[in-house]
DOTORPA-377933 format. One record per atom (N, C-alpha, C, O, CB): x, y, z; atom name; residue number from 0. Coordinates in steps of 0.02 Angstrom, whole numbers, plus 50000, padded with zeros to 5 digits. Glycine has a CB too. Example, Ala and Ser with C-alpha at 12.3 -4.5 7.8 and 13.67 -1.06 7.14 Angstrom:
// DOTORPA-377933
PT      X      Y      Z  atom  seq
PT  50660  49716  50390     N    0
PT  50615  49775  50390    CA    0
PT  50660  49835  50390     C    0
PT  50712  49834  50423     O    0
PT  50565  49776  50452    CB    0
PT  50642  49888  50354     N    1
PT  50684  49947  50357    CA    1
PT  50645  50002  50394     C    1
PT  50670  50057  50402     O    1
PT  50704  49970  50286    CB    1
//
This chain:
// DOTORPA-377933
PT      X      Y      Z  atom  seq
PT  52741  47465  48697     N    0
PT  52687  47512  48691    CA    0
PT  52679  47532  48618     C    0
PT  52728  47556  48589     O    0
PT  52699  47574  48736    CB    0
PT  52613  47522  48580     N    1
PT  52607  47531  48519    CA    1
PT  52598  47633  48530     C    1
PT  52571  47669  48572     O    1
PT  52535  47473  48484    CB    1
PT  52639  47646  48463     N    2
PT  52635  47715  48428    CA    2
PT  52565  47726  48405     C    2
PT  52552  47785  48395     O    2
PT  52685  47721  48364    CB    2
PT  52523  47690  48397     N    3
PT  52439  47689  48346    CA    3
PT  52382  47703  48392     C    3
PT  52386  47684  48451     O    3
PT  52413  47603  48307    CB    3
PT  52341  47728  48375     N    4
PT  52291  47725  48398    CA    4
PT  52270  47651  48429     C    4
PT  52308  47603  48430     O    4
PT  52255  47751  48351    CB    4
PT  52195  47650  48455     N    5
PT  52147  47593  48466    CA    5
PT  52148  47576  48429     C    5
PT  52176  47521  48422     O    5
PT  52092  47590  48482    CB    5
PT  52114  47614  48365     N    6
PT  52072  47619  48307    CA    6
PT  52093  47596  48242     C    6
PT  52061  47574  48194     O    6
PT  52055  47680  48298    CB    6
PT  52166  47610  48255     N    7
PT  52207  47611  48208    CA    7
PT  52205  47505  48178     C    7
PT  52219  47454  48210     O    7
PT  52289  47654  48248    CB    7
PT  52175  47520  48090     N    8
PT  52175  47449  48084    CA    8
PT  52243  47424  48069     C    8
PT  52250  47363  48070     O    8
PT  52128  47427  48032    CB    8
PT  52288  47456  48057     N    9
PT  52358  47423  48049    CA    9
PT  52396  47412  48102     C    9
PT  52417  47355  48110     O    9
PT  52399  47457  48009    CB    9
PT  52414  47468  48156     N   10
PT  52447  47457  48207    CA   10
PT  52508  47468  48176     C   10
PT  52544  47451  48223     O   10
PT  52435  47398  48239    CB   10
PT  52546  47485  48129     N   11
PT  52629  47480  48109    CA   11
PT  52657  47557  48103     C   11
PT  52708  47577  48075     O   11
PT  52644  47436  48026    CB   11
PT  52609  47591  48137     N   12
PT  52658  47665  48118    CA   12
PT  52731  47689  48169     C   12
PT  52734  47660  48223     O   12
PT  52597  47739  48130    CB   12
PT  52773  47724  48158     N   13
PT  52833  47729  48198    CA   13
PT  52793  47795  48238     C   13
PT  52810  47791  48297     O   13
PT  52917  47743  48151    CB   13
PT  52757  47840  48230     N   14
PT  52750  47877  48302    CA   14
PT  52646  47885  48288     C   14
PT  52601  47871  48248     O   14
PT  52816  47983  48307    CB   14
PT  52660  47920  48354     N   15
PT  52568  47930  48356    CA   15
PT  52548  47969  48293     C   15
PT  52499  47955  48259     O   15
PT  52535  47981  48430    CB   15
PT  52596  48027  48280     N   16
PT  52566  48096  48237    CA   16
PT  52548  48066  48178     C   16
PT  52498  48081  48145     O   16
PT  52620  48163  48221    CB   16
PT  52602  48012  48157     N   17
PT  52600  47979  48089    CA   17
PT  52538  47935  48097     C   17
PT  52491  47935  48058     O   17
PT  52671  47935  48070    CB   17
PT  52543  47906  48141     N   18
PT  52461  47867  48140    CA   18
PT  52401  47900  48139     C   18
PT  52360  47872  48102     O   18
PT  52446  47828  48197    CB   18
PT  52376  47965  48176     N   19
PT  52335  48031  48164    CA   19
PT  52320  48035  48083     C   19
PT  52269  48026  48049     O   19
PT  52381  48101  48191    CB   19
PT  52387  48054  48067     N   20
PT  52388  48091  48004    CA   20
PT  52363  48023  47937     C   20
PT  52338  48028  47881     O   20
PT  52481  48129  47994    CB   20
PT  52383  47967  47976     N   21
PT  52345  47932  47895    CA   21
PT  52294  47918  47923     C   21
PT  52268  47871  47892     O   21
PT  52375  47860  47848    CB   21
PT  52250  47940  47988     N   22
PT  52198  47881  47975    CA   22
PT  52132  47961  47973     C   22
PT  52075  47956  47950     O   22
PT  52190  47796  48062    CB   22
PT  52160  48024  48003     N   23
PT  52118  48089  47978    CA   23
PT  52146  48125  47930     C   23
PT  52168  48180  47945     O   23
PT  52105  48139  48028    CB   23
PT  52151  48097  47853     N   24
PT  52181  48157  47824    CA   24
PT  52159  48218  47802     C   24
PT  52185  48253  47759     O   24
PT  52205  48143  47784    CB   24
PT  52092  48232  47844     N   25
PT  52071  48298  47833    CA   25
PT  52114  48348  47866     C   25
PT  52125  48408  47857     O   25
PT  52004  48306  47855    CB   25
PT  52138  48295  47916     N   26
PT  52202  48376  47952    CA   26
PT  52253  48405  47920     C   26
PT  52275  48462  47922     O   26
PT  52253  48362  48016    CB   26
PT  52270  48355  47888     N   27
PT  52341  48383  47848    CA   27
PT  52312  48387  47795     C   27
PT  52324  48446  47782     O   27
PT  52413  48340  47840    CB   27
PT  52261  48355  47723     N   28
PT  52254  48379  47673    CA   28
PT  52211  48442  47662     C   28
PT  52219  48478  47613     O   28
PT  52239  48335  47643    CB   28
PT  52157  48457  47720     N   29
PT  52119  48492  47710    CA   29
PT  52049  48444  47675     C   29
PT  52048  48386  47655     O   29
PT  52156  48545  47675    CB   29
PT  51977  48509  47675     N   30
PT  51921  48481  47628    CA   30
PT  51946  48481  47544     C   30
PT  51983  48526  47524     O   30
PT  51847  48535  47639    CB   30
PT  51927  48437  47507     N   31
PT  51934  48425  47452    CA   31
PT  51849  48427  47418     C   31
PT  51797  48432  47450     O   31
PT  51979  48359  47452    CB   31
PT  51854  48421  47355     N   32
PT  51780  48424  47340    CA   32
PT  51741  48341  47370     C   32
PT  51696  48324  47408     O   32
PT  51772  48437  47242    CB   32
PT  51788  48311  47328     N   33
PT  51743  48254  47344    CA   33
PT  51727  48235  47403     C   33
PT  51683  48193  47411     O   33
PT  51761  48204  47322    CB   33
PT  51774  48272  47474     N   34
PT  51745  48238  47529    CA   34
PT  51693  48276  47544     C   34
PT  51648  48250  47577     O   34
PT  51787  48225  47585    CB   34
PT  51688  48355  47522     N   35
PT  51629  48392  47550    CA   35
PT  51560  48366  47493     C   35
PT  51500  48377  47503     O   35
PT  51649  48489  47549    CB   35
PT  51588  48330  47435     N   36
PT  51497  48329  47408    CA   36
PT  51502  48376  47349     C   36
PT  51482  48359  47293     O   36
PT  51427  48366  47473    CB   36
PT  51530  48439  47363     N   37
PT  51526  48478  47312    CA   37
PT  51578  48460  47249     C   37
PT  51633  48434  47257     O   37
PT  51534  48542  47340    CB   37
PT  51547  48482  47179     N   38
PT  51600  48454  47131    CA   38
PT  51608  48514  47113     C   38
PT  51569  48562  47120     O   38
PT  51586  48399  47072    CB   38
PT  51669  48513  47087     N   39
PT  51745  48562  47050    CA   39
PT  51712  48601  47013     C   39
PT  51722  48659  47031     O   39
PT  51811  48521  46997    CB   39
PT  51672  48597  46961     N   40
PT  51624  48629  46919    CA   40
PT  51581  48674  46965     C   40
PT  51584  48735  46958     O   40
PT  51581  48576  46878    CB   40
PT  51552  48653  47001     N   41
PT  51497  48702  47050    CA   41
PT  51549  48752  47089     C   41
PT  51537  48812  47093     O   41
PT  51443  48649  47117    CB   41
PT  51620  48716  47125     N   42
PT  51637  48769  47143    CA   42
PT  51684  48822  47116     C   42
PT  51705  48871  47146     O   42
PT  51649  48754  47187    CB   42
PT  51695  48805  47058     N   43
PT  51726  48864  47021    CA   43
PT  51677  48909  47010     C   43
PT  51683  48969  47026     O   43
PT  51758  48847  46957    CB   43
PT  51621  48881  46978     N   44
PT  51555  48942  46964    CA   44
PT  51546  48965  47024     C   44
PT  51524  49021  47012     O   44
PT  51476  48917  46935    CB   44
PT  51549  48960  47084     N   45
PT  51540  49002  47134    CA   45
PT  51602  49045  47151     C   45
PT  51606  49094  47188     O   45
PT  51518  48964  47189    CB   45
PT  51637  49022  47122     N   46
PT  51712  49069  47158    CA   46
PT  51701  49128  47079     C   46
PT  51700  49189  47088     O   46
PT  51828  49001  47164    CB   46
PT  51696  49102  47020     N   47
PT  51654  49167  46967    CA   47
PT  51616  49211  46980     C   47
PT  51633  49270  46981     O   47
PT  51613  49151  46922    CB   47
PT  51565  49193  46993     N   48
PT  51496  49225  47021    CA   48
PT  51533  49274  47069     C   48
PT  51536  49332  47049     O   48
PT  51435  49165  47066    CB   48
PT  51568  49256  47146     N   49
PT  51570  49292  47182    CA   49
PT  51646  49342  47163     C   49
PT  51671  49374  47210     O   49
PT  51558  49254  47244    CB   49
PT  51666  49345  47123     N   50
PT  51712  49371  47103    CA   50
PT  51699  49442  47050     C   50
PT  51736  49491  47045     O   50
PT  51743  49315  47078    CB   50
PT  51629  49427  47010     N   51
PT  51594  49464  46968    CA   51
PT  51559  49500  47025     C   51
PT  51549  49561  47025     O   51
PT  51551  49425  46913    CB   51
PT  51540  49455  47079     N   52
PT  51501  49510  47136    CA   52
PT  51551  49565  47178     C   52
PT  51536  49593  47230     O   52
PT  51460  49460  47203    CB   52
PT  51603  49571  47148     N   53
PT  51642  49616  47218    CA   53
PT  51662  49655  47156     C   53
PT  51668  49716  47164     O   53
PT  51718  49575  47285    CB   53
PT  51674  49629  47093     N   54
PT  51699  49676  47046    CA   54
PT  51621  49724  47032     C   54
PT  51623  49782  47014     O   54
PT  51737  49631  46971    CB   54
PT  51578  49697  47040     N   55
PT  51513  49751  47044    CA   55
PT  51521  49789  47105     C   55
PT  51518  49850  47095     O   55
PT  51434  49714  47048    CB   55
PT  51530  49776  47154     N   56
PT  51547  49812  47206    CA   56
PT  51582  49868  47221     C   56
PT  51562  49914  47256     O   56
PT  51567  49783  47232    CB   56
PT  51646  49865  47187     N   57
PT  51706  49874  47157    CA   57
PT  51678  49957  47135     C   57
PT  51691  50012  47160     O   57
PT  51729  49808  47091    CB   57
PT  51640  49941  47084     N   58
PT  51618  49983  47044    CA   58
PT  51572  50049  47062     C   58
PT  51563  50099  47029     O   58
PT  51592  49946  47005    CB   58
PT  51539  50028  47136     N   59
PT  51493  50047  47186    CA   59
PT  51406  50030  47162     C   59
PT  51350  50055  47168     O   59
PT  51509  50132  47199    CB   59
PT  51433  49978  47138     N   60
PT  51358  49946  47090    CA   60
PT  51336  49885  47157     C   60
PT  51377  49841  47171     O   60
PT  51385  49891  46981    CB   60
PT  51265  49888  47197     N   61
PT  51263  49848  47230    CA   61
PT  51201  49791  47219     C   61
PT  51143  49803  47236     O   61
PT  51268  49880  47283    CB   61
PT  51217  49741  47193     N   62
PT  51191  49664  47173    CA   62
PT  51141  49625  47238     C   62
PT  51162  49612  47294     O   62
PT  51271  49609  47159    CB   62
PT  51081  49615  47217     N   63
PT  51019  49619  47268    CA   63
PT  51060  49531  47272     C   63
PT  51019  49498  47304     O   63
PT  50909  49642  47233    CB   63
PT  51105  49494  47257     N   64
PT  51124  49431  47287    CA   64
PT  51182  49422  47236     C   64
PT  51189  49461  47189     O   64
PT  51062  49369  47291    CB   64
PT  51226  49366  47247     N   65
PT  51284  49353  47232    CA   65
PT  51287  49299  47160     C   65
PT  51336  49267  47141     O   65
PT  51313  49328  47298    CB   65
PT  51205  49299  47124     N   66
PT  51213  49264  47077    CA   66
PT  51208  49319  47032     C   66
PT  51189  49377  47037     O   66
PT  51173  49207  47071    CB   66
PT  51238  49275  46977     N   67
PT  51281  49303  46915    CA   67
PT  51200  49351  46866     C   67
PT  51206  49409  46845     O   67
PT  51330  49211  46856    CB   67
PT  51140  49314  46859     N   68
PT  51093  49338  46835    CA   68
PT  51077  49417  46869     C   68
PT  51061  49465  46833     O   68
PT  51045  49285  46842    CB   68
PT  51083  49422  46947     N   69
PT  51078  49472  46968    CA   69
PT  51137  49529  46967     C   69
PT  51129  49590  46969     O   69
PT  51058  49456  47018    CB   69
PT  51200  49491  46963     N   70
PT  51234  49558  46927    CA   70
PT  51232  49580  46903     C   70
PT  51234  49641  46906     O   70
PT  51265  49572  46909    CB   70
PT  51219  49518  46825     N   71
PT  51212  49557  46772    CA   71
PT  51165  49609  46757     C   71
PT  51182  49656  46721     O   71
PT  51207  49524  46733    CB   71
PT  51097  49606  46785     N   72
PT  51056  49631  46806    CA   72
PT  51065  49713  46820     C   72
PT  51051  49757  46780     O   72
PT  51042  49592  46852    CB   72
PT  51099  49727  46900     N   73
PT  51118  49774  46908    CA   73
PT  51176  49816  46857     C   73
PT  51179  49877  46854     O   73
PT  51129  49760  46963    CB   73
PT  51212  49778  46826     N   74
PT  51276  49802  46808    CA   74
PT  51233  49838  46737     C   74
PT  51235  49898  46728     O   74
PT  51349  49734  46797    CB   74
PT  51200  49797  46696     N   75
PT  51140  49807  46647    CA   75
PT  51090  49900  46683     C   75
PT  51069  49949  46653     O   75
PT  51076  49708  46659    CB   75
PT  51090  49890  46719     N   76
PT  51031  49979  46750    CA   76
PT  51086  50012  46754     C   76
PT  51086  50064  46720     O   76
PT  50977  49990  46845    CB   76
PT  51120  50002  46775     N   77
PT  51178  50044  46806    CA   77
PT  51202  50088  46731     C   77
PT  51198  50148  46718     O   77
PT  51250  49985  46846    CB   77
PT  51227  50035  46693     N   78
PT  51254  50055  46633    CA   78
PT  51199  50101  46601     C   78
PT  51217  50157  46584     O   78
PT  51276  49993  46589    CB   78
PT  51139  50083  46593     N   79
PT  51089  50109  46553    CA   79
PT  51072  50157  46573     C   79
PT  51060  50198  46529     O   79
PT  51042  50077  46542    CB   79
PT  51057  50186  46665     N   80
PT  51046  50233  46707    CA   80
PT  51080  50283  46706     C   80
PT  51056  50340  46703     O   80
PT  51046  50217  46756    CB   80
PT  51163  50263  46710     N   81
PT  51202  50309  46750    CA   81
PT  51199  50324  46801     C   81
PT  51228  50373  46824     O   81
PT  51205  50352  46737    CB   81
PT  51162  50284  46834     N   82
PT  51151  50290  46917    CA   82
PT  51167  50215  46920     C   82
PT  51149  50167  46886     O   82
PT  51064  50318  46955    CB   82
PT  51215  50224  46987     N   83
PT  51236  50143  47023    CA   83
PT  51175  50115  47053     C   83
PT  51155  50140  47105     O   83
PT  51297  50144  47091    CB   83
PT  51140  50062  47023     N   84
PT  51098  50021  47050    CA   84
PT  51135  49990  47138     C   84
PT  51191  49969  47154     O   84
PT  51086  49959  46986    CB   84
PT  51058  50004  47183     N   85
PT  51073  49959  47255    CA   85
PT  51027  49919  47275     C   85
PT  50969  49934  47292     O   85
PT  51084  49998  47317    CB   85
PT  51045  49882  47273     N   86
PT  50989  49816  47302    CA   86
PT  50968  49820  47362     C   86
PT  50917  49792  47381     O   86
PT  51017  49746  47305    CB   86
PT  51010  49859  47400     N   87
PT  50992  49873  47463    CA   87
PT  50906  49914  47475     C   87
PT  50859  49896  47510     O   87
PT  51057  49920  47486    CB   87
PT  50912  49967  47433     N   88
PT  50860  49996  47439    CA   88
PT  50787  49990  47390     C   88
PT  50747  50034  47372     O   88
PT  50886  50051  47440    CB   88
PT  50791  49902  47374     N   89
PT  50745  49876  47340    CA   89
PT  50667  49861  47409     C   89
PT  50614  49835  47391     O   89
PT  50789  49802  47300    CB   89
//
């Protein structure tokens, strides 16, 4: 009785899990950029962006969206106002 899948194009693994595991390695490695499409560059600027958005938050400054132009934006009235800008009540 083979350890492998159907599917499996080698057939030589010693148990099933090991055959699973090389032929989906999204289970054990997880998404990576390149398999989702997105590149490393785009998602660091988004993990920035939303990081600048909670530190506005933070502040009780609230950002009409999670890009960086609109923080700056709010964070920009806020400072100049003295009143915490809310996007909410735009």
């Amino acid at each position: 009785m083979s350890n492998c899948t159907s599917s499996c194009k080698t057939q030589d693994h010693t148990s099933y899990g090991e055959c699973i595991r090389s032929n989906m390695p999204m289970i054990s490695g997880g998404a990576t950029p390149s398999r989702t499409g997105a590149s490393l560059s785009a998602i660091k600027k988004d993990e920035k962006e939303l990081s600048s958005y909670y530190s506005a938050i933070a502040q009780g400054v609230e950002p009409i969206s999670t890009k960086q132009k609109d923080i700056d934006a709010a964070l920009k009235f806020s400072n100049e106002t003295g009143v915490a800008f809310d996007g909410n009540k735009i």
